[in-house]
C-alpha positions in Angstrom: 6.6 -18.4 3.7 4.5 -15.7 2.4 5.5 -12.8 0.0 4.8 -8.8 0.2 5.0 -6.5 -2.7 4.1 -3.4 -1.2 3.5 0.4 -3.3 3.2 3.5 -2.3 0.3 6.1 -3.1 -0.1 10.0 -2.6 -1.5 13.0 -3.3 -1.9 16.2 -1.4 -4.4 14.9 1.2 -3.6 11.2 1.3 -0.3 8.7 2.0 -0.4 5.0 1.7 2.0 2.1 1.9 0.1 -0.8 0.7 0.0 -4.1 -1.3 -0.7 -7.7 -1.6 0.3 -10.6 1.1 0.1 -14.3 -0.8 1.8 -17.6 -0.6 4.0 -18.3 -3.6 1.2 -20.5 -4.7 -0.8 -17.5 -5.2 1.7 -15.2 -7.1 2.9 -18.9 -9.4 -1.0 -18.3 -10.6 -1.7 -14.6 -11.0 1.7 -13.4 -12.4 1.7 -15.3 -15.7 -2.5 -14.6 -16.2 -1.2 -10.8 -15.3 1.2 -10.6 -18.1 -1.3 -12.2 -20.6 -3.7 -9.5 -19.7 -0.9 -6.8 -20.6 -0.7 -8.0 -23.8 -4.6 -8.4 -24.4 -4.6 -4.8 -23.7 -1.4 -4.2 -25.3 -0.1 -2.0 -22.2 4.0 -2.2 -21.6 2.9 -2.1 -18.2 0.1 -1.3 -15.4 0.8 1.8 -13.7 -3.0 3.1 -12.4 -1.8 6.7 -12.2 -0.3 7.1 -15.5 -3.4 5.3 -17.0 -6.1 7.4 -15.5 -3.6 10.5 -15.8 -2.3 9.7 -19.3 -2.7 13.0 -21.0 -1.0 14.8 -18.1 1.8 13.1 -17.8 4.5 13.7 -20.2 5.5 10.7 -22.0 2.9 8.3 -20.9 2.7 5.6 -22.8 -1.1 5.2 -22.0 -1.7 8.5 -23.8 -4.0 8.4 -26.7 -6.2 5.7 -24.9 -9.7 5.8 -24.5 -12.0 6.0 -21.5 -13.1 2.7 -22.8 -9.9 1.3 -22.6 -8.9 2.5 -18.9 -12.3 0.8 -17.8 -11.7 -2.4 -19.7 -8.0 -2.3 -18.2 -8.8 -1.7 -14.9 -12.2 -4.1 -15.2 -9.7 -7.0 -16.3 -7.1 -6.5 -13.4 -9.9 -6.5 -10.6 -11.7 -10.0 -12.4 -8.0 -11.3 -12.0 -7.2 -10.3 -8.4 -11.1 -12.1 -7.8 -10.3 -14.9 -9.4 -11.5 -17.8 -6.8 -8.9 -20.5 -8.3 -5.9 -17.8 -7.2 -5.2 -20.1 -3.8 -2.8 -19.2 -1.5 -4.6 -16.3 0.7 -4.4 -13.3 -1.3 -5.1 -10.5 1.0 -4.9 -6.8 0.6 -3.0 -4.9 3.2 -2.5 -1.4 3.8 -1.8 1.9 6.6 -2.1 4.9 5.3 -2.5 9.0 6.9 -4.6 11.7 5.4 -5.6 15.3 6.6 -6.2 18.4 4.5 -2.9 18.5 3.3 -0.3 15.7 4.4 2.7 18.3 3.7 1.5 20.7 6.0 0.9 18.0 8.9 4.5 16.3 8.4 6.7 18.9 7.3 10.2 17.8 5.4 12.0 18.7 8.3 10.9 17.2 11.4 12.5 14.6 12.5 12.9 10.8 11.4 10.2 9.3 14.3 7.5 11.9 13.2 8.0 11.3 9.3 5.2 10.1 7.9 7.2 7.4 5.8 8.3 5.9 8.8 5.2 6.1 10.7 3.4 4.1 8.0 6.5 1.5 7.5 6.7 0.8 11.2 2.4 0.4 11.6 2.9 -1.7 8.7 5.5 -3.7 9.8 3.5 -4.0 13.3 0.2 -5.1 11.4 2.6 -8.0 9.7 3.5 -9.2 13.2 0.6 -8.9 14.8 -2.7 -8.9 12.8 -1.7 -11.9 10.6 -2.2 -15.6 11.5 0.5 -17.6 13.4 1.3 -19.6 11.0 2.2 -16.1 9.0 6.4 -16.8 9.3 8.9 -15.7 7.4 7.5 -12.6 5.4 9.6 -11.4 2.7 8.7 -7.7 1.6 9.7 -6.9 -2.2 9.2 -2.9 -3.0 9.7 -0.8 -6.2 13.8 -0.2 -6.9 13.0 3.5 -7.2 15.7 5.4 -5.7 13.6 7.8 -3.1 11.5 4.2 -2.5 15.0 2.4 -1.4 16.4 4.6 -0.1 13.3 5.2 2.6 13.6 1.2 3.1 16.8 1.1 3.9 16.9 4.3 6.0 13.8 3.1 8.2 13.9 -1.2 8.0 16.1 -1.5 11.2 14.4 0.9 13.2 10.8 -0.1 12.4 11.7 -4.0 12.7 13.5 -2.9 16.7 10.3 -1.2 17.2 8.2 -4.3 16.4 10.4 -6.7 18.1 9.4 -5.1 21.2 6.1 -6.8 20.5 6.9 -10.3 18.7 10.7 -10.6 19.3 12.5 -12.3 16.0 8.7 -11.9 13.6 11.2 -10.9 11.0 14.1 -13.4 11.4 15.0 -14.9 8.4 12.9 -12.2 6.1 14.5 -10.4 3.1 13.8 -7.0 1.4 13.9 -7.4 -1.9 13.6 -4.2 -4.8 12.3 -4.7 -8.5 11.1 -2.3 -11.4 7.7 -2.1 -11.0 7.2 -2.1 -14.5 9.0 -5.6 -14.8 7.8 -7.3 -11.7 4.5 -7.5 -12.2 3.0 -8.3 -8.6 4.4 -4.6 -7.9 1.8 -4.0 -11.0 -0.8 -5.7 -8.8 0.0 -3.8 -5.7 0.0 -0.5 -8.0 -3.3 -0.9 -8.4 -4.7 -1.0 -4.8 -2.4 1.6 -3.4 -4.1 4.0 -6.0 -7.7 2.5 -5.5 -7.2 2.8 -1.5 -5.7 6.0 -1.4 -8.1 7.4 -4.0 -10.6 6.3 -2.2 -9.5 8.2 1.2 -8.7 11.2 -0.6 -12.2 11.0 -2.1 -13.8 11.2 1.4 -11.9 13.8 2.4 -12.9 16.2 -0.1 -16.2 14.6 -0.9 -17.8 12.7 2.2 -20.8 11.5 -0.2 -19.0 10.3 -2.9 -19.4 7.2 -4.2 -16.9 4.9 -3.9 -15.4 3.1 -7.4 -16.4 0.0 -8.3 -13.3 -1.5 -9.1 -12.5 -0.6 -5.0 -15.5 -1.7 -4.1 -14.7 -5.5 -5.6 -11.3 -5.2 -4.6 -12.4 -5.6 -1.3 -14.0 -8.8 -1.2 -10.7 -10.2 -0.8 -9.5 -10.5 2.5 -7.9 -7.2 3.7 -5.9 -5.6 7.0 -6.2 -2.4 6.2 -5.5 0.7 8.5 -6.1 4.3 7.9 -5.1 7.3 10.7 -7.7 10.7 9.5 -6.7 14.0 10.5 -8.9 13.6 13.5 -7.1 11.2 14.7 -3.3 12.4 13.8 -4.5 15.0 16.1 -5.4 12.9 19.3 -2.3 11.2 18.6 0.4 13.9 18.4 -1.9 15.5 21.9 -1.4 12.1 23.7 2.3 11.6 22.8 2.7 14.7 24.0 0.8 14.2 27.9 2.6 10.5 28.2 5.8 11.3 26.6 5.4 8.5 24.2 6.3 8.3 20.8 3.8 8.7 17.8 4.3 5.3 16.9 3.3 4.0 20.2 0.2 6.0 20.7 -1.0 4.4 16.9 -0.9 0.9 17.5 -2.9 1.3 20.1 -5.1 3.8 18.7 -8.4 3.3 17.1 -8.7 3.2 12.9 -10.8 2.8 10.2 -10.4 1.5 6.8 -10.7 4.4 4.9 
């Protein structure tokens, strides 16, 4: 059995669904040394947006910190993720879209198999079935209880899991979807923090091919990661060749080419 917590992250140019895959081995290890470092840092919580955004967002608890203290928070979560005695195959995974403006390329009212929502879930969910070892059985994905979050979930599960059956039939037999606060369970904390590393890092690019990248996403990805990211480049080619074969979007990506961010 291995466990999912999965996040989302976006902004005007990038969407992710990503998170961290780990035998309960690995979380029995991590949570408890997560929670200490809360306390070290005396945060109720680690929410990477609201730290690094503190003094714009109304009633952040973060505001009034430092730049000190966001690097010595964020320095202390990556050391933990890195940690070699955290067994159990941590690995970062992740599919996320970008293009000028993510809006503008998936409008609100097209329909359910060109959202973007539910072309990320059902790559994920194909990336779960397919890039991950054999011995990878019974995933259980736990996301944040937020009511737009669940309410996607439940709205696109079935669908994405028929779609992927198609490749492995039964992958997801015997999985559960599970929903937590995100700022109680912390390995939602710890997926918090690469969604917002990853998809800051795309978004980055985008605007800014020569920036450098952070250096708490540069370690980050020393652990193992399955990471996939669709540019506007290749949204393009896709939505062109569903088109000419009649295919769906979502068939066209898995077997389209990607990069990791």
């Amino acid at each position: 059995m291995i466990n999912l917590f999965c996040d989302e992250s976006y902004d005007s140019t990038t969407y992710a669904l990503a998170g961290w895959i780990a035998r309960p081995e690995a979380w029995d290890y991590i949570t408890p040394r997560w929670a200490e470092m809360l306390r070290k840092h005396n945060a109720p919580y680690f929410h990477a947006a609201e730290i690094v955004g503190r003094d714009l967002i109304a009633g952040s608890p973060f505001k009034g910190w430092t730049f000190d203290q966001e690097v010595a928070i964020f320095r202390d979560a990556t050391d933990l993720i890195l940690d070699k005695k955290c067994s159990g195959w941590l690995s970062s995974i992740g599919c996320s879209i970008s293009s000028p403006s993510v809006k503008a390329c998936f409008p609100l009212d097209e329909s359910k198999d060109n959202s973007v929502w539910y072309l990320l879930f059902t790559r994920f969910l194909h990336m779960l079935a397919v890039d991950l070892p054999p011995s990878a059985d019974r995933i259980n994905l736990v996301f944040d209880e937020k009511k737009e979050v669940k309410k996607l979930v439940d709205d696109y599960y079935l669908d994405a899991k028929k779609a992927t059956d198609e490749f492995l039939p039964s992958k997801f037999n015997g999985s559960a979807i599970a929903f937590g606060s995100d700022e109680q369970i912390l390995p939602l904390q710890i997926a918090d923090f690469f969604a917002y590393e990853w998809r800051k890092r795309i978004s980055d690019k985008v605007r800014n091919s020569e920036k450098k990248q952070r250096t708490s996403y540069t370690l980050l990805k020393q652990r193992p990661r399955f990471l996939k990211h669709y540019n506007s480049r290749a949204i393009e080619a896709i939505r062109a060749r569903a088109t000419a074969t009649g295919n769906s979007m979502i068939e066209v990506m898995w077997e389209y080419p990607t990069t990791e961010d």
